[in-house]
py3Dmol code that shows the C-alpha trace and the ligand (Angstrom):
import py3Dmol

protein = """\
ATOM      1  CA  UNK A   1     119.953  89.268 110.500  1.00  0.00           C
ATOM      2  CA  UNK A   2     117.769  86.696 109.088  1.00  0.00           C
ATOM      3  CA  UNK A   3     119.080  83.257 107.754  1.00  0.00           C
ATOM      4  CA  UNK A   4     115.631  82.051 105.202  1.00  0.00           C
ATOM      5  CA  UNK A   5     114.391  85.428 104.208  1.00  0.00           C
ATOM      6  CA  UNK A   6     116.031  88.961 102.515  1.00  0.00           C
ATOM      7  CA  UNK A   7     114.608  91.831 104.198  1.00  0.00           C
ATOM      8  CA  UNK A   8     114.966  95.425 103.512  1.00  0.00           C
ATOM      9  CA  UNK A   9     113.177  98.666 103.908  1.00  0.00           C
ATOM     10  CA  UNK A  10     113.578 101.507 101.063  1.00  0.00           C
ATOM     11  CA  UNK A  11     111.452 104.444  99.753  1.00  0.00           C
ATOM     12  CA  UNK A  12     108.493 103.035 102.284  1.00  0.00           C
ATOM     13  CA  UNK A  13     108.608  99.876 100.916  1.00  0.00           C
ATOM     14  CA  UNK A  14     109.404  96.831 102.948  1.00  0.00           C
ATOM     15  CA  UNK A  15     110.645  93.917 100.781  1.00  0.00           C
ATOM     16  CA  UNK A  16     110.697  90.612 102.110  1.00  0.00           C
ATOM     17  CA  UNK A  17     111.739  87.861 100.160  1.00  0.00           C
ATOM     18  CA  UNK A  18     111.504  83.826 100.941  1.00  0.00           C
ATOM     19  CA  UNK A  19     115.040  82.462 100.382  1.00  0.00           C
ATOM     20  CA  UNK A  20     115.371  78.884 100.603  1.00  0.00           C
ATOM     21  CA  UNK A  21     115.829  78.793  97.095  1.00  0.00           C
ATOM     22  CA  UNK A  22     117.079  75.056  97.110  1.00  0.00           C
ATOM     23  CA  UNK A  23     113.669  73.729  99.102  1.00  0.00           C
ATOM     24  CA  UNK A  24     111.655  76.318  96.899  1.00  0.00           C
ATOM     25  CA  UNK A  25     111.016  78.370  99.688  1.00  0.00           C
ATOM     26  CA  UNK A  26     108.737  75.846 101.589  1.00  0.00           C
ATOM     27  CA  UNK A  27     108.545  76.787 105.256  1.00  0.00           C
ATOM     28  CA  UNK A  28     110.344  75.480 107.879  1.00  0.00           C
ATOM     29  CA  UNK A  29     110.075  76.760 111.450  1.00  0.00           C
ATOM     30  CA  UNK A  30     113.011  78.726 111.370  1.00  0.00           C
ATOM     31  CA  UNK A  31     111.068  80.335 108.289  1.00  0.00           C
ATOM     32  CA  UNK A  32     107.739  81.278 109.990  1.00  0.00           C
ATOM     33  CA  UNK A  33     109.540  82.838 113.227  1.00  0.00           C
ATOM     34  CA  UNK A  34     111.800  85.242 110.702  1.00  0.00           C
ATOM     35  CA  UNK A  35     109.040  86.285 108.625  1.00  0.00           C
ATOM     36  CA  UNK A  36     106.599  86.975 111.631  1.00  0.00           C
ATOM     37  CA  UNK A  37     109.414  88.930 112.937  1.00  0.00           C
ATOM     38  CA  UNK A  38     109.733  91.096 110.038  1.00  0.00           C
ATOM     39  CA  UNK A  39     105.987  91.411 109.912  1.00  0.00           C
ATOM     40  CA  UNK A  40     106.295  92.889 112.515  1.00  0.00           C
ATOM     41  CA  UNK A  41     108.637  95.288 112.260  1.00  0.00           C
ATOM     42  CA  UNK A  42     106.811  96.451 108.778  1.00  0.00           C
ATOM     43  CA  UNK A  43     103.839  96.773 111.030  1.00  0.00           C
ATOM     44  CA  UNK A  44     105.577  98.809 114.028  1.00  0.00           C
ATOM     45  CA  UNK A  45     107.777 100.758 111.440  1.00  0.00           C
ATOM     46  CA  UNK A  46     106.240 104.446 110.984  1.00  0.00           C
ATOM     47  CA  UNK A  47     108.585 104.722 107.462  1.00  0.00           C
ATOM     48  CA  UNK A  48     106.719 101.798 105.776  1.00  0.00           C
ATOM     49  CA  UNK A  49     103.583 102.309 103.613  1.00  0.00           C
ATOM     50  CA  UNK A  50     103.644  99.224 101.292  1.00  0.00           C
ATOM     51  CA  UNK A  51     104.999  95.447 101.573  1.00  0.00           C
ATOM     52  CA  UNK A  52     106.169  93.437  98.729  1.00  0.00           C
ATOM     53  CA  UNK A  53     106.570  89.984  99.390  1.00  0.00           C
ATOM     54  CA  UNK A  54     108.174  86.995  96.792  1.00  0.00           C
ATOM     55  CA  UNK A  55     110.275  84.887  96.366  1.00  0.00           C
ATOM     56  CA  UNK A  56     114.283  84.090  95.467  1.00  0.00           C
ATOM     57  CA  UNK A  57     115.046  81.486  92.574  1.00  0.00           C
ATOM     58  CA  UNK A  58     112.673  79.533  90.748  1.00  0.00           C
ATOM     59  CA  UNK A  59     109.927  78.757  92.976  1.00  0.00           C
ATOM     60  CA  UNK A  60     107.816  81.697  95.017  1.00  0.00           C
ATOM     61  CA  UNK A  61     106.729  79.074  97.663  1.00  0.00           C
ATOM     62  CA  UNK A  62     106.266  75.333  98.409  1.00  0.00           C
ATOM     63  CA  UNK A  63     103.625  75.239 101.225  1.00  0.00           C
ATOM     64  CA  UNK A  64     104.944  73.582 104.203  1.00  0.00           C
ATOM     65  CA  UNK A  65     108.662  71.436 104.012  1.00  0.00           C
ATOM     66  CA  UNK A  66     107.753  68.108 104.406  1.00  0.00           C
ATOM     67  CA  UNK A  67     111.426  67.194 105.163  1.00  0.00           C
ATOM     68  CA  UNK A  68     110.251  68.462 108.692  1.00  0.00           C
ATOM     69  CA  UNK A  69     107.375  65.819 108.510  1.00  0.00           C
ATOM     70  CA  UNK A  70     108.305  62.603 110.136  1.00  0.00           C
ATOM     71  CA  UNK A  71     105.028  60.351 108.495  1.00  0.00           C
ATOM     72  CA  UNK A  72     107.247  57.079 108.865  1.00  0.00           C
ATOM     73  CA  UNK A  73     105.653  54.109 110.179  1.00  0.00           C
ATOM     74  CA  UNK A  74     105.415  53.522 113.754  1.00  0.00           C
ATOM     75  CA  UNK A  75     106.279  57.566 113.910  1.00  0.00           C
ATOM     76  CA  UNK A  76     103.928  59.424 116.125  1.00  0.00           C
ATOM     77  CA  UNK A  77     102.091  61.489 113.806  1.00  0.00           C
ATOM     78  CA  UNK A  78     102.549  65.321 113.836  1.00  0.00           C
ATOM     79  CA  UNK A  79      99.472  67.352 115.430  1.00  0.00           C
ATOM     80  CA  UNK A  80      99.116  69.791 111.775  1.00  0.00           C
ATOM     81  CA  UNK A  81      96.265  71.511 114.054  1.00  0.00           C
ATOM     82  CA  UNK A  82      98.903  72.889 116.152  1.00  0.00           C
ATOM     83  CA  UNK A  83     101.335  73.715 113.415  1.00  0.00           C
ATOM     84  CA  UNK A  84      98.363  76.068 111.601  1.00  0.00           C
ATOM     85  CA  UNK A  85      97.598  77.445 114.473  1.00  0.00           C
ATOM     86  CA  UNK A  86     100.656  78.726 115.727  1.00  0.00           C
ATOM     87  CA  UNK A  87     102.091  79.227 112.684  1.00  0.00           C
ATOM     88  CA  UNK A  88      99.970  79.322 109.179  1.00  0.00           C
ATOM     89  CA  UNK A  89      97.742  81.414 110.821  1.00  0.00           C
ATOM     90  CA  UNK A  90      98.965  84.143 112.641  1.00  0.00           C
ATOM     91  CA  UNK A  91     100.804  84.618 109.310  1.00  0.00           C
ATOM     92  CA  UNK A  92      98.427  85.109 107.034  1.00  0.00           C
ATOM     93  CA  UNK A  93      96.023  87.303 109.664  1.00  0.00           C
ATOM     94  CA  UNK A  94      99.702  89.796 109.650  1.00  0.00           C
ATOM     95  CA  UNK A  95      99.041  89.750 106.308  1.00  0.00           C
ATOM     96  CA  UNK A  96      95.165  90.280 105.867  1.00  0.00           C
ATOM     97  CA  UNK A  97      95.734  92.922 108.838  1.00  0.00           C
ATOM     98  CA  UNK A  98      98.566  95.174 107.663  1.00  0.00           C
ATOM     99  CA  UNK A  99      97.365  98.541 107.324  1.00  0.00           C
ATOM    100  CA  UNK A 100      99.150  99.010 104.510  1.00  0.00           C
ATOM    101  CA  UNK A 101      98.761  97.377 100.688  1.00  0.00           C
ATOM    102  CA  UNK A 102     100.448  94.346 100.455  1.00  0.00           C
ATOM    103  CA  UNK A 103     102.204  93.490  96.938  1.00  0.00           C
ATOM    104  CA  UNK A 104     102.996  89.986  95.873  1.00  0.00           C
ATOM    105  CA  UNK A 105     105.178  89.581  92.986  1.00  0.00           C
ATOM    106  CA  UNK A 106     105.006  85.151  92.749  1.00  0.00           C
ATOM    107  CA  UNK A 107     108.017  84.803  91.063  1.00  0.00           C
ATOM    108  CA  UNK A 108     107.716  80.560  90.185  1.00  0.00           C
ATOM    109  CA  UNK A 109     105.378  77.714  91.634  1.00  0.00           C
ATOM    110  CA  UNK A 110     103.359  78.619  94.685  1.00  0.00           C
ATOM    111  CA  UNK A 111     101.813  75.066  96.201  1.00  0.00           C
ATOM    112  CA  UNK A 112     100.127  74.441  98.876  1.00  0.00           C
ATOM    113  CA  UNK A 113     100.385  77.186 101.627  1.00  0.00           C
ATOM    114  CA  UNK A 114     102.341  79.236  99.287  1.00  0.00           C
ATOM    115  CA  UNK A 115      99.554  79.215  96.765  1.00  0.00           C
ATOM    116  CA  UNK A 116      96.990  80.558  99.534  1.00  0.00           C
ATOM    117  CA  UNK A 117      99.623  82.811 100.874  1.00  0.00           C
ATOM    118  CA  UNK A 118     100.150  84.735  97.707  1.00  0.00           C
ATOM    119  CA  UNK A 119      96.007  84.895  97.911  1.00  0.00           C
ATOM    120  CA  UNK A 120      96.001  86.232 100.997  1.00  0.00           C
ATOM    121  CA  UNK A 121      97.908  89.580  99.457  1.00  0.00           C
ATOM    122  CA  UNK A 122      96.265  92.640  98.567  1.00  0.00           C
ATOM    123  CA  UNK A 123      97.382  92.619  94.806  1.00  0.00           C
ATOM    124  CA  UNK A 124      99.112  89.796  93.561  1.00  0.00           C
ATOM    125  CA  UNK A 125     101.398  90.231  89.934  1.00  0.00           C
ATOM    126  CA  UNK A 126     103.003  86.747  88.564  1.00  0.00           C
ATOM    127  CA  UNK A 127     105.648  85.919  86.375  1.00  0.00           C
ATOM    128  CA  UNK A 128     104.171  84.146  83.288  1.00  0.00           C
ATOM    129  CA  UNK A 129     106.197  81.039  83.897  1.00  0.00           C
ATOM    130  CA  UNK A 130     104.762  80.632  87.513  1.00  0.00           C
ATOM    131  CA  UNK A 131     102.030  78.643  88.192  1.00  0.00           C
ATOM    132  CA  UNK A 132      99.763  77.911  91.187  1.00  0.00           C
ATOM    133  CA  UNK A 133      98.594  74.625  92.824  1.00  0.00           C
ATOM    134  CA  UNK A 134      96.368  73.072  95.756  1.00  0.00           C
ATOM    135  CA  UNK A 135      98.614  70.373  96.447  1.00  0.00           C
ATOM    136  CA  UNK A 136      96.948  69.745  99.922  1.00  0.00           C
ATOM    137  CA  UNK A 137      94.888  67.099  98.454  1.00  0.00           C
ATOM    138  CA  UNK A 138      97.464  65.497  96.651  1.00  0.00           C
ATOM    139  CA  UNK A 139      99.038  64.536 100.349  1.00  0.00           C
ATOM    140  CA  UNK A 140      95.490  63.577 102.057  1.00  0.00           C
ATOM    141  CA  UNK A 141      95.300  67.379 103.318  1.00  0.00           C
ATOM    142  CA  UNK A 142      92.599  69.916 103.027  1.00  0.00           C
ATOM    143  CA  UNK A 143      93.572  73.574 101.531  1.00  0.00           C
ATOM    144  CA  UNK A 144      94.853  75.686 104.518  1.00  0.00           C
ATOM    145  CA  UNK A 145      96.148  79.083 105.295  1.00  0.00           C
ATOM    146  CA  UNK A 146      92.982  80.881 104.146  1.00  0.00           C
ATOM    147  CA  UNK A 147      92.582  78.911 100.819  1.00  0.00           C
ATOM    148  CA  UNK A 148      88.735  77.303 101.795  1.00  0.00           C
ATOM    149  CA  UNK A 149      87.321  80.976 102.370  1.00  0.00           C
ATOM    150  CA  UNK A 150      89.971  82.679  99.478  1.00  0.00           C
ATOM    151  CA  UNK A 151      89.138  80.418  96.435  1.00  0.00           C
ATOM    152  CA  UNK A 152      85.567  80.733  96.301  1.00  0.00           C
ATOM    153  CA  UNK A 153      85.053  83.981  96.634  1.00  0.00           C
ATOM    154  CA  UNK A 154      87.866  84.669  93.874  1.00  0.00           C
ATOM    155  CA  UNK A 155      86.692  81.935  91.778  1.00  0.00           C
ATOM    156  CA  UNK A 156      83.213  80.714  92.818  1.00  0.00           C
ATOM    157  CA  UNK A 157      82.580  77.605  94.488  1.00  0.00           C
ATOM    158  CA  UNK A 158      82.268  75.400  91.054  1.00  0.00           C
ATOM    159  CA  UNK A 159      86.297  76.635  90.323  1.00  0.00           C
ATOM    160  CA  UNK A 160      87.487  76.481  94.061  1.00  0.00           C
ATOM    161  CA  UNK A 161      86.280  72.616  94.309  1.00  0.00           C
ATOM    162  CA  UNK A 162      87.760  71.531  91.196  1.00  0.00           C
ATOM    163  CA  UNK A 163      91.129  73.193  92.593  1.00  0.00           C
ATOM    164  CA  UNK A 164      90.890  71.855  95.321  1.00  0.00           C
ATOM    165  CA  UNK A 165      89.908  68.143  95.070  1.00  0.00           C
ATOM    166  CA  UNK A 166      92.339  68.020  91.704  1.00  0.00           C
ATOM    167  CA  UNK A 167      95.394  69.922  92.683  1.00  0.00           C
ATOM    168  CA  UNK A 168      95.915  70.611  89.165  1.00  0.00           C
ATOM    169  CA  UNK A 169      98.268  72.981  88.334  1.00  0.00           C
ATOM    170  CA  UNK A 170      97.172  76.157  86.671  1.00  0.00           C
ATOM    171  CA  UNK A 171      99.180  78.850  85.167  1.00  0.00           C
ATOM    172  CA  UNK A 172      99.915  82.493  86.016  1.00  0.00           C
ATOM    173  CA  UNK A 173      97.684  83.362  82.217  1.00  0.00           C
ATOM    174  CA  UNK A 174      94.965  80.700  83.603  1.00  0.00           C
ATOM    175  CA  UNK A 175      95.095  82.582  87.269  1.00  0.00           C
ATOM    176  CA  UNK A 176      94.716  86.027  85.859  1.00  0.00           C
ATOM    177  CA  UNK A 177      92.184  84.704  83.437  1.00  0.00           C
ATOM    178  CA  UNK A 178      90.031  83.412  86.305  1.00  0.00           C
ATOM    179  CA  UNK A 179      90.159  86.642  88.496  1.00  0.00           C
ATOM    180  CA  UNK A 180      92.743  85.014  90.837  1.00  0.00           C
ATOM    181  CA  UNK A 181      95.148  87.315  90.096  1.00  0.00           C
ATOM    182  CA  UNK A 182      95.538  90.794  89.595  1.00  0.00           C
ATOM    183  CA  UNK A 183      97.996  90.778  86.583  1.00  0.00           C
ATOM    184  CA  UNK A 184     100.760  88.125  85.090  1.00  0.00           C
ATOM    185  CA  UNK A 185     103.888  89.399  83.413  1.00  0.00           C
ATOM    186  CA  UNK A 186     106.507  88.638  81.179  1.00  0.00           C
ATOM    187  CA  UNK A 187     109.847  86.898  83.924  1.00  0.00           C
ATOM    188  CA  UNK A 188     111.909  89.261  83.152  1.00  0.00           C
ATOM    189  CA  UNK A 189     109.695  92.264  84.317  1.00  0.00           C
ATOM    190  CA  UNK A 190     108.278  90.762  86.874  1.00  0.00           C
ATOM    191  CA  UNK A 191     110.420  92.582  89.844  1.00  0.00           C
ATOM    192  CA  UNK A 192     111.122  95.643  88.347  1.00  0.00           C
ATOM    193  CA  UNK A 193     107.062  96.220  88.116  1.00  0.00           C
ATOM    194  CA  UNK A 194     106.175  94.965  91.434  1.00  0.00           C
ATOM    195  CA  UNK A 195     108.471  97.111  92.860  1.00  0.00           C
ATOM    196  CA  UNK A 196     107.486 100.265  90.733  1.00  0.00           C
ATOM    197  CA  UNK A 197     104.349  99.417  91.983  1.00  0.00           C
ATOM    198  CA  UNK A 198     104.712  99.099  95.300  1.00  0.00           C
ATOM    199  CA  UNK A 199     106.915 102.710  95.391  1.00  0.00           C
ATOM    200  CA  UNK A 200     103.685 103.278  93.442  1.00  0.00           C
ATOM    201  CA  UNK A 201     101.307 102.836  96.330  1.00  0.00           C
ATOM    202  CA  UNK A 202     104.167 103.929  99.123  1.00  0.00           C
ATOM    203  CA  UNK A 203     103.450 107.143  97.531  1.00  0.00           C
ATOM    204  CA  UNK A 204      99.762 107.311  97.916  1.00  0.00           C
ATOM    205  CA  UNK A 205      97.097 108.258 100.439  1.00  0.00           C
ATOM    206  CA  UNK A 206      98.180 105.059 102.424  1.00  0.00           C
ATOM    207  CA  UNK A 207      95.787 105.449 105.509  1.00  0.00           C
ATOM    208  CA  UNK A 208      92.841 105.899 102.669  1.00  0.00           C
ATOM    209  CA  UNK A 209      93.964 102.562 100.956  1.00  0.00           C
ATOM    210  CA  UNK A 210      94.447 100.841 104.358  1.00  0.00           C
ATOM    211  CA  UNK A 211      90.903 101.716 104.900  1.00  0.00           C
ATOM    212  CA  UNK A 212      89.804 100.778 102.120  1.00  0.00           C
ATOM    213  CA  UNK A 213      91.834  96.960 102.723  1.00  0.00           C
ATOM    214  CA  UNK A 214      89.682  97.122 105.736  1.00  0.00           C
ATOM    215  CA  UNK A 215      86.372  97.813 103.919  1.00  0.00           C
ATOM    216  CA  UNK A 216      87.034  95.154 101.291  1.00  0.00           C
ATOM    217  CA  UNK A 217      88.155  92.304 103.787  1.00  0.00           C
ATOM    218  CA  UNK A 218      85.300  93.065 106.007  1.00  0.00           C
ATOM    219  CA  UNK A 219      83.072  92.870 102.817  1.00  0.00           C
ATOM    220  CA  UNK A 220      82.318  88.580 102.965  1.00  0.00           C
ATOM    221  CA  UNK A 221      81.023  88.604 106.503  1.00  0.00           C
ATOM    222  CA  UNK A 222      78.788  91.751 105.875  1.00  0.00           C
ATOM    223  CA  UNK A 223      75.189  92.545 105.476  1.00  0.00           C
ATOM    224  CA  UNK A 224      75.160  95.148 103.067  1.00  0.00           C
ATOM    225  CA  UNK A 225      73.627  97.340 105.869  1.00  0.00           C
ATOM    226  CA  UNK A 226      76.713  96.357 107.614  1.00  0.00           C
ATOM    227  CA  UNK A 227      78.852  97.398 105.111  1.00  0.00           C
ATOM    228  CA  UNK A 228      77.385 100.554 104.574  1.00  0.00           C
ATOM    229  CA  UNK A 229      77.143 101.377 108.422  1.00  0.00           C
ATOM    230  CA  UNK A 230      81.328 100.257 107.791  1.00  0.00           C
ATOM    231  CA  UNK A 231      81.800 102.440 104.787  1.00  0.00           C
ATOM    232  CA  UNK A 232      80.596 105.511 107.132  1.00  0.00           C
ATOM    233  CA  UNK A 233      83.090 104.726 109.625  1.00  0.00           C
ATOM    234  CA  UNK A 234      85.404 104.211 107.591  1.00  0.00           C
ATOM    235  CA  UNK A 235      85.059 107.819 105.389  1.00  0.00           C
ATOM    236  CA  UNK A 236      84.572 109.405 108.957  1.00  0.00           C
ATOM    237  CA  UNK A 237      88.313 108.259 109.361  1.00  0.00           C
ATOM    238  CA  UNK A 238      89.318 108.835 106.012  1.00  0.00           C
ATOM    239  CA  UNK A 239      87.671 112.488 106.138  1.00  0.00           C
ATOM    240  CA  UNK A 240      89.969 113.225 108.516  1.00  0.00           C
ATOM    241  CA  UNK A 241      93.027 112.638 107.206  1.00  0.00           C
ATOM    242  CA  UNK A 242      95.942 115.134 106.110  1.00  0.00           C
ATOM    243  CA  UNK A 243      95.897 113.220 102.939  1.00  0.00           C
ATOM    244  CA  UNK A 244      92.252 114.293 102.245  1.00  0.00           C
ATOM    245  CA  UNK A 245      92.764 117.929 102.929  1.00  0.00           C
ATOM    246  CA  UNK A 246      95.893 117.466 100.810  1.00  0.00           C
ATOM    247  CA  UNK A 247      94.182 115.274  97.821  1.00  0.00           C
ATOM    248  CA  UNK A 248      91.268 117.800  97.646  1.00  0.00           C
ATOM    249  CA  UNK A 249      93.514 121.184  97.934  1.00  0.00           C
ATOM    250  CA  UNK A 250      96.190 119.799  94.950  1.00  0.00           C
ATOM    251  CA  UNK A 251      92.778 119.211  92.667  1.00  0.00           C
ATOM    252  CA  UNK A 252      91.497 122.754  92.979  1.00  0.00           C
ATOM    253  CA  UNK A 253      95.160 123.982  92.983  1.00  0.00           C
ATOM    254  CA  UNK A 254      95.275 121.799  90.236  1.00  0.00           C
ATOM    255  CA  UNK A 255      98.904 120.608  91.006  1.00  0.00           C
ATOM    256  CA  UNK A 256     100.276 117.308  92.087  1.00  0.00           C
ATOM    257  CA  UNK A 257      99.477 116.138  95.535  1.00  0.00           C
ATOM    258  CA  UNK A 258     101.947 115.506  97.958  1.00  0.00           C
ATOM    259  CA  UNK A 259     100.405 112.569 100.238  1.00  0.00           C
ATOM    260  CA  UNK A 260     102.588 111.279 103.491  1.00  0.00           C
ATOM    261  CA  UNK A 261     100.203 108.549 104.683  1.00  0.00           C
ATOM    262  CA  UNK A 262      98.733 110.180 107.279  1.00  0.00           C
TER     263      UNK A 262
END
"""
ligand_1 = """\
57
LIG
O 102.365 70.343 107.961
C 101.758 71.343 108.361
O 102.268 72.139 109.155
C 100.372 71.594 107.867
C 100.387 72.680 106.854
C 100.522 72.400 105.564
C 100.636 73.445 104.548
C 101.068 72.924 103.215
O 101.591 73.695 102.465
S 100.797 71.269 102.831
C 101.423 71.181 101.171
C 102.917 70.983 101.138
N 103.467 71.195 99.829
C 103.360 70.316 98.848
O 102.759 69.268 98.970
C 104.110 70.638 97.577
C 105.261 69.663 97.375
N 106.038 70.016 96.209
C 105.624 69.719 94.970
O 104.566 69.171 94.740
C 106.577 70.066 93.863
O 107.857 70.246 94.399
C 106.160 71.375 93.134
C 104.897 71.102 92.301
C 105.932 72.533 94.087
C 107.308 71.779 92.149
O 107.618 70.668 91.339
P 108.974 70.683 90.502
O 108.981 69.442 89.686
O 109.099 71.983 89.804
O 110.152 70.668 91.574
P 110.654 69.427 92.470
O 111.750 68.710 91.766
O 109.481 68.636 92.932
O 111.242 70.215 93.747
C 112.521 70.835 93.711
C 113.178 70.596 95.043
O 112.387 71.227 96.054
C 113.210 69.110 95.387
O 114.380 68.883 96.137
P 115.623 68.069 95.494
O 115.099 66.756 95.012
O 116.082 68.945 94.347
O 116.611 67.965 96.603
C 112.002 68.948 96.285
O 112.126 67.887 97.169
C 112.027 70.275 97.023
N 110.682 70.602 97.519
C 109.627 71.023 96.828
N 108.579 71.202 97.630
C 108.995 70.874 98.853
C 110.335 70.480 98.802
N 111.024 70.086 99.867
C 110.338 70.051 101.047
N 109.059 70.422 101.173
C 108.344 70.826 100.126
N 107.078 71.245 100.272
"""
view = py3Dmol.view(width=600, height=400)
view.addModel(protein, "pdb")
view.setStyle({"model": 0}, {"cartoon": {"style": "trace"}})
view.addModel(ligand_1, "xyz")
view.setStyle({"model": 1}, {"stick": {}})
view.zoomTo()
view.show()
């Protein structure tokens, strides 16, 4: 029973949508604890193999409401330090972390947070109307939520400055142009293909593609010795999966595979 977000699990996919449509579905605290809670139940929940996560009415996300910032003079200034830490970023290591792919379908502006949110996905579609913006600097603030480490290594550091120090807004065609964005896609079919893609990926080898999150995140901090030492672990794992014995046994059956995620 959540007040800010829609939440509902079907067909292994967990949808969880922002809803404070009127606020465009900037974060209040009330917000953050709901959608850590349902984070968590995606993660504890042994029916869900995919997450897709947008947003209801015209705007996927808004960063942070600054209706809960009181910046008035003589006001004692809010400690933001605190507020990423026990809030911006637990939520977006759930996200990173989920063994699972994670689908976001932005369905309008994502600024601030929201913008690095939606980054912090696995596979991120956009309606063509939506659009994406820093706005951190815009407010004296520096990108948060994962954007500093996110927009370089989607964009290269020449891109990621300019975004950031300009907090220009730039459009879903611009984002999928520059590689920050898996696909953009006419409004009208946004939802109906994230979700067809998420069932999509519900019905796959999901431990194999959880492993392979793992591989991918793990990537930026790795030698490539490291990663290759990873990518052994990580086949050892996948190697021993019902889904392998199934994936290989449907190809010389030559027949459909039947994967459960396990
Ligand atoms: O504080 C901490 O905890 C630190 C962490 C910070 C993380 C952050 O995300 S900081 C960045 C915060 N976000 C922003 O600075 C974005 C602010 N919003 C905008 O710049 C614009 O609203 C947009 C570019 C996103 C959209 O512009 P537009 O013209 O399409 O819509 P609008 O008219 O500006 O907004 C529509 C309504 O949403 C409006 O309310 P009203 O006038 O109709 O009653 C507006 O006030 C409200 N709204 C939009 N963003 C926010 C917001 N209300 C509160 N907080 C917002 N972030």
């Amino acid at each position: 029973n959540f007040e800010h977000i829609l939440f509902h699990i079907d067909s292994g996919v967990a949808t969880l949508r922002l809803n404070r449509p009127k606020q465009l579905n900037s974060f209040n605290l009330k917000m953050h604890g709901e959608v850590r809670e349902a984070l968590k139940q995606v993660r504890q929940s042994a029916e869900v193999r995919a997450l897709l996560l947008t947003g209801e009415g015209r705007g996927f996300c808004a960063g942070q409401d600054l209706d809960d910032r009181n910046v008035a003079p003589g006001a004692e200034m809010p400690d933001l330090g605190e507020s990423i830490e026990q809030h911006y970023n637990p939520l977006i290591r759930q996200l990173r972390d989920l063994p699972m792919p994670v689908i976001c379908a932005v369905n309008g502006v994502a600024a601030g947070a929201g913008a690095n949110i939606a980054f912090a996905c696995d596979l991120v579609l956009a309606a063509r109307s939506a659009s994406f913006i820093q706005a951190f600097c815009k407010i004296g603030l520096v990108p948060d939520s994962g954007g500093t480490w996110t927009l370089p290594r989607l964009v290269g550091m020449a891109r990621a400055k300019a975004l950031a120090m300009l907090g220009e807004r730039i459009s879903a065609e611009q984002a999928e142009r520059w590689g920050m964005i898996w696909r953009c896609v006419d409004d009208e079919a946004l939802q109906d293909e994230a979700l067809e893609l998420a069932r999509h990926l519900a019905t796959q080898p999901t431990t194999g593609l959880a492993l392979i999150k793992r591989a991918l995140n793990a990537s930026a901090g790795n030698t490539f010795d490291q990663q290759l030492d990873l990518e052994r672990d990580l086949q050892r794992l996948a190697g021993r999966t019902e889904d392998y014995r199934e994936g290989v046994g449907a190809f010389k059956e030559k027949r459909t595979a039947t994967f459960k995620g396990c």
